[in-house]
C-alpha positions as CSV (number, residue, x, y, z in Angstrom):
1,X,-22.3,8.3,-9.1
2,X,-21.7,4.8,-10.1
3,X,-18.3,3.7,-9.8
4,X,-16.4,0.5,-11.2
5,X,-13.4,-0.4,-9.2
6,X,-12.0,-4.0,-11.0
7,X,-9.4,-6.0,-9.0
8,X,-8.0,-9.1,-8.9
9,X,-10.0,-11.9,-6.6
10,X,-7.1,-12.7,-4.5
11,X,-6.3,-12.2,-0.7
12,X,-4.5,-9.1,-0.6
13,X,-6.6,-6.9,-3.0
14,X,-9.9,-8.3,-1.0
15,X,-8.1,-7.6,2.4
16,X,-7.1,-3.8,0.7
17,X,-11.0,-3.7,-0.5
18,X,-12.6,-4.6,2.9
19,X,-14.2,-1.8,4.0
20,X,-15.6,-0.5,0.8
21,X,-17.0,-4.4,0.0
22,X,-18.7,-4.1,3.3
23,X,-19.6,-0.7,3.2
24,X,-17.6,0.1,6.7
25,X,-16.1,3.5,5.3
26,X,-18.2,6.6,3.7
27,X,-18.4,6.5,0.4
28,X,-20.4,9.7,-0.1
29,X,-22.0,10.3,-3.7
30,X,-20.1,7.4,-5.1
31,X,-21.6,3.3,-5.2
32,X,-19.4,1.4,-6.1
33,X,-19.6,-2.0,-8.4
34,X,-16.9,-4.6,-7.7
35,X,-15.3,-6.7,-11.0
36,X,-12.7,-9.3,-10.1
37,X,-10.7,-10.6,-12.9
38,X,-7.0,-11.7,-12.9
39,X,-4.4,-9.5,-13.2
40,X,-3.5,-10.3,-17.2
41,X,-7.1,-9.5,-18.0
42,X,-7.3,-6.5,-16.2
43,X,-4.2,-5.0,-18.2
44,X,-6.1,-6.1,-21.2
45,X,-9.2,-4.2,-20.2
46,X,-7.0,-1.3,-19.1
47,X,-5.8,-0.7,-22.7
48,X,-9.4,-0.6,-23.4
49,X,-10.2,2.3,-21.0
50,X,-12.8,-0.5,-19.5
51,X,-13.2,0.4,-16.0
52,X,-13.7,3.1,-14.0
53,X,-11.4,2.2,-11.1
54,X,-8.8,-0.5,-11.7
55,X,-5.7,-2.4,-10.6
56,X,-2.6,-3.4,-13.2
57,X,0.1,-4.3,-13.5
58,X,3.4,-1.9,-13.3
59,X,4.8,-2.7,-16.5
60,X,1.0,-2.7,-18.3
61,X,0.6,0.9,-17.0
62,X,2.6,2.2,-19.7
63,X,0.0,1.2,-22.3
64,X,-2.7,1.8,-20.1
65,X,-1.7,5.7,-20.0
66,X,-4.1,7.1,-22.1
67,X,-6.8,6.3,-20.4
68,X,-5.9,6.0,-16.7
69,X,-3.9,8.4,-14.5
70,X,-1.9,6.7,-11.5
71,X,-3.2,7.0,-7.5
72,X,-0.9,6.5,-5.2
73,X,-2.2,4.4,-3.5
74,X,-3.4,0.6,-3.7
75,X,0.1,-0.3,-4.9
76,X,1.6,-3.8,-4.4
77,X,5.1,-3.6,-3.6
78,X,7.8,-6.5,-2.7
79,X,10.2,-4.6,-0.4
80,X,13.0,-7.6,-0.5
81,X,10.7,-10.3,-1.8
82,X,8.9,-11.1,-4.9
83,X,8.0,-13.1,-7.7
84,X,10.0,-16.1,-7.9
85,X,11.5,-18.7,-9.8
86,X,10.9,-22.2,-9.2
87,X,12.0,-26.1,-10.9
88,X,11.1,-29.2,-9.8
89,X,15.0,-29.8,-9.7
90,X,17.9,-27.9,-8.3
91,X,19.3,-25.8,-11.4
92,X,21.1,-22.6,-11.5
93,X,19.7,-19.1,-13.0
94,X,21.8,-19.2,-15.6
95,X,20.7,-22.7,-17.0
96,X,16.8,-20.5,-17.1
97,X,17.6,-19.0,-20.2
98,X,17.7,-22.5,-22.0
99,X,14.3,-23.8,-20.3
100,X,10.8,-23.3,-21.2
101,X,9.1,-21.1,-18.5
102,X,5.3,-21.2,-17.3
103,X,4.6,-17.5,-16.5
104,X,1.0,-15.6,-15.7
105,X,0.8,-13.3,-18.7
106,X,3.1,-11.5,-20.9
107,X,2.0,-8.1,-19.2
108,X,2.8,-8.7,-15.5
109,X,5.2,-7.2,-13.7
110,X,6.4,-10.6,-12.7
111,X,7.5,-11.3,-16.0
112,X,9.0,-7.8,-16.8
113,X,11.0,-8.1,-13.9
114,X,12.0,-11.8,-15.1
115,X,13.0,-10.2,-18.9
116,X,15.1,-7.7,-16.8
117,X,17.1,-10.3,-15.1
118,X,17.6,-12.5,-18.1
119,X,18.4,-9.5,-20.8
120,X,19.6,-9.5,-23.1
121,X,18.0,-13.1,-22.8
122,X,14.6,-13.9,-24.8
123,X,13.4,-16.5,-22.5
124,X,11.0,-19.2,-24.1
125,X,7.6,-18.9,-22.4
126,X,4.3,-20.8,-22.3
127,X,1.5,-18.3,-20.6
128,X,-0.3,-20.3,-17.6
129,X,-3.1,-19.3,-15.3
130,X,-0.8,-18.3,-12.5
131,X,-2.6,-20.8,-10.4
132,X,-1.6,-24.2,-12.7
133,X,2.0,-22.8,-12.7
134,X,2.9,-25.4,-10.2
135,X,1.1,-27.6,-11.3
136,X,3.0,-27.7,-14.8
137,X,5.9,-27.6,-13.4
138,X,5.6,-30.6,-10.8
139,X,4.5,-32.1,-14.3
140,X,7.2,-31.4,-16.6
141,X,5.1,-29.7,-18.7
142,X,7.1,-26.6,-17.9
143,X,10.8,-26.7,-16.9
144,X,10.9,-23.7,-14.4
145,X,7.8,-21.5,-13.3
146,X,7.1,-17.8,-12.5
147,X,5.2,-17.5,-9.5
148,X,3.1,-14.5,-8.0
149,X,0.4,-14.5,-5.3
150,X,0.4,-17.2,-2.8
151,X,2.7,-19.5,-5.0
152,X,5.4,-17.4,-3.2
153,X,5.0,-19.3,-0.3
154,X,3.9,-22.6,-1.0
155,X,6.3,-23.8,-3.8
156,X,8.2,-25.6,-1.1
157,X,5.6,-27.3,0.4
158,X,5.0,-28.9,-3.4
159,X,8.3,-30.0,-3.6
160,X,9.4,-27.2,-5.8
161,X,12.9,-25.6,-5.8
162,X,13.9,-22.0,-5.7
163,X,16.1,-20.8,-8.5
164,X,15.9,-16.6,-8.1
165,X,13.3,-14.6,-5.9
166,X,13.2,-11.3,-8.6
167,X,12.2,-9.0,-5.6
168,X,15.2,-10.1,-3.5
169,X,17.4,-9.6,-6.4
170,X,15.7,-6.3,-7.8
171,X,16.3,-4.8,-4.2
172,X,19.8,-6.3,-4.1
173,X,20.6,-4.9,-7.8
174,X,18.6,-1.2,-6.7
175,X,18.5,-0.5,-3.3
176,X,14.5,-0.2,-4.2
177,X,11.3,-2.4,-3.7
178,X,10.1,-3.7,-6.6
179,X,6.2,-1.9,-8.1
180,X,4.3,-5.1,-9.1
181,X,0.5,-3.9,-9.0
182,X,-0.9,-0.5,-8.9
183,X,-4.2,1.2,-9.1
184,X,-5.1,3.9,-11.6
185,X,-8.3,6.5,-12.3
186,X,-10.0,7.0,-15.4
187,X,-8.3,9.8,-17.1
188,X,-11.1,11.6,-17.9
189,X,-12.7,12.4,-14.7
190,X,-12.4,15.8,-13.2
191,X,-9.2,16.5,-10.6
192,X,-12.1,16.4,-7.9
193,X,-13.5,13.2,-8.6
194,X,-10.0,11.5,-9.1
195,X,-9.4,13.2,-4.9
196,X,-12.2,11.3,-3.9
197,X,-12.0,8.5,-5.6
198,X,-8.2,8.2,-4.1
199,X,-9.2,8.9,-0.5
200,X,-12.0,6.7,-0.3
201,X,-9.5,4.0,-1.7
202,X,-7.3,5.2,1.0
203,X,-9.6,5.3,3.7
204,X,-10.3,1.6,3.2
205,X,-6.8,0.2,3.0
206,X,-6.4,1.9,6.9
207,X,-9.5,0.6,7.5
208,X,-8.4,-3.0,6.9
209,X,-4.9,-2.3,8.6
210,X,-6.5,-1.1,11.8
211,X,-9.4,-3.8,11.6
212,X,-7.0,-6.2,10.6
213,X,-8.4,-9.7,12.0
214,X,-11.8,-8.7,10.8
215,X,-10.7,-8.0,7.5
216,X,-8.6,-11.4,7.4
217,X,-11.7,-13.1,8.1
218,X,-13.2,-11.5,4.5
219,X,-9.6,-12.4,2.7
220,X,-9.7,-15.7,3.7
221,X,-12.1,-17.2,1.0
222,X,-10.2,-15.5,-1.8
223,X,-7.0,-17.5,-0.4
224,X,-7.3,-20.3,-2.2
225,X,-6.8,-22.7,0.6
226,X,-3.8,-20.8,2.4
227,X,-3.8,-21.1,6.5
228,X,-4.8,-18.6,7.7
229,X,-1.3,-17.7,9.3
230,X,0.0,-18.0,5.8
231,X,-2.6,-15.8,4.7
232,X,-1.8,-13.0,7.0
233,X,1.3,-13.2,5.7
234,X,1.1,-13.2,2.6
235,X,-1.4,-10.0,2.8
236,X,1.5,-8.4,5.3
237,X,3.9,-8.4,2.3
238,X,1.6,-6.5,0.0
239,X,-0.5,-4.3,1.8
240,X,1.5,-1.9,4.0
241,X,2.6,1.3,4.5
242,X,3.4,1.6,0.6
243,X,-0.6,0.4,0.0
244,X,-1.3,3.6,1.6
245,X,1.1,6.3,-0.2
246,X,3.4,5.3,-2.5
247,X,5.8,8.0,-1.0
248,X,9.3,8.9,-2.1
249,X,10.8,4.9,-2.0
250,X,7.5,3.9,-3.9
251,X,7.9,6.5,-6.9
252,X,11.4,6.1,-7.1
253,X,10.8,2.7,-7.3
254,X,8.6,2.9,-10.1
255,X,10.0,5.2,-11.8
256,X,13.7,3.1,-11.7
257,X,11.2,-0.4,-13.1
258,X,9.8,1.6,-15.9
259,X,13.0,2.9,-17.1
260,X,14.5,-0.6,-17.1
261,X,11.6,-1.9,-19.1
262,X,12.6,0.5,-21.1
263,X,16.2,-0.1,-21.2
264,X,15.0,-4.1,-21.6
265,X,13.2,-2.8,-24.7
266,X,9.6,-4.2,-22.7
267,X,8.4,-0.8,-23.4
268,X,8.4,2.1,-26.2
269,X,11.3,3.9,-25.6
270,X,11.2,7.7,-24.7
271,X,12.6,10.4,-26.3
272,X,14.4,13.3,-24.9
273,X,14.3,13.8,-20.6
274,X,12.2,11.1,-18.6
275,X,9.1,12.9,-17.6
276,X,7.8,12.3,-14.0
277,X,5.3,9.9,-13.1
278,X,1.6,11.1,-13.5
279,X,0.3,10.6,-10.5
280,X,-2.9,11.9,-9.4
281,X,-2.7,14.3,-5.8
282,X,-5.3,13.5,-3.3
């Protein structure tokens, strides 16, 4: 059975993806075909039912819940760190809510979690690549940036200033991590296939973890020029215990970010008692 599994083509989701890429863990009747796009064209395709298989954002699941049911596993999480912030000069977080902001896409969770620190704040945006975020900023194109992936950490060697890291502040504010990516099944397939699908997902994310130099050496490339140190650590913040099972925290944590977005009016509100996440059992 041919399976689609779409991702984004950075460090941590190739690190995650290692063993199935290379074919180092038993897929049994599944093959499976790899599509890399970024993350805001991912949540498009999600709302299009495109893929089989497929990363998203947190917030995006929402409208992506038709089509796909959660795993729990293959989640990005920033326990204490996250998305941040940056200027080219030393400003307060309160002055953001009178800049123009360079973000990666009006679906990320990045930018949810941005909208929830600002409300009741409408924050005026310009949507970037997230890779020319800096880039506008250092410019003046943009007056502040909202930076994901390896931006994190490199912001201050481009002379960039930090003016909020959401994930520190989410976890300050919660007590939770903060659900940036997660992966989800095509609703449609049968309970059994869904099982599989999940463990063989899981079975490469320990893979990786216990093969972990190996699999940095298949990350690297999708680095973007990272050092390799820098690499491993960005990959250690987002693939982790949490990749594996989004436990207790995990769910709580999602479930807390949805209800925000909610709150934030990011989302359709619900009526009546919040359900409980639909996530799929492996």
């Amino acid at each position: 059975m041919r399976i689609t599994l779409a991702h984004s083509p950075d460090a941590d989701d190739a690190f995650m993806f290692y063993g199935l890429a290379c074919r180092l863990v038993d897929t049994g009747r599944y093959e499976f075909q790899h599509v890399l796009a970024d993350i805001q064209t991912l949540n498009e395709k999600a709302r299009e039912g495109v893929y089989d298989v497929t990363a998203l954002s947190a917030a995006a699941y929402p409208a992506a819940a038709a089509n796909y049911q959660l795993l729990p596993c293959g989640a990005s999480v920033g326990d204490g760190y996250g998305p941040v912030v940056v200027s080219a000069r030393q400003i307060g977080a309160a002055e953001l809510r009178d800049c123009r902001l360079a973000v990666p896409g009006l679906d990320t969770s990045a930018y949810a979690a941005l909208r929830i620190f600002l409300h009741p704040s409408v924050p005026v945006v310009m949507v970037v690549p997230f890779d020319r975020i800096m880039e506008c900023v250092s410019s003046g194109s943009a007056d502040a940036g909202l930076l994901i992936h390896e931006g994190q950490l490199t912001f201050g060697a481009a002379g960039l200033h930090l003016i909020v890291d959401l994930g520190q502040w989410w976890t300050t504010e919660t007590g939770l991590p903060l659900p940036l990516g997660v992966n989800a099944v095509r609703r449609s397939f049968p309970p059994e296939v869904k099982r599989e699908l999940g463990w063989i997902m899981r079975q490469s994310i320990q893979y990786s973890l216990a093969h972990r130099d190996d699999a940095l050496d298949y990350a690297l490339p999708f680095a973007r020029g990272l050092a390799r140190s820098l690499a491993d650590c960005f990959i250690g913040l987002y693939v982790n215990e949490l990749s594996l099972d989004l436990g207790a925290r995990g769910r709580a944590a999602l479930d807390s970010f949805l209800h925000q977005c909610r709150t934030a009016q990011l989302l359709e509100p619900v009526t009546g008692p919040r359900e409980p996440l639909d996530i799929a059992n492996l």
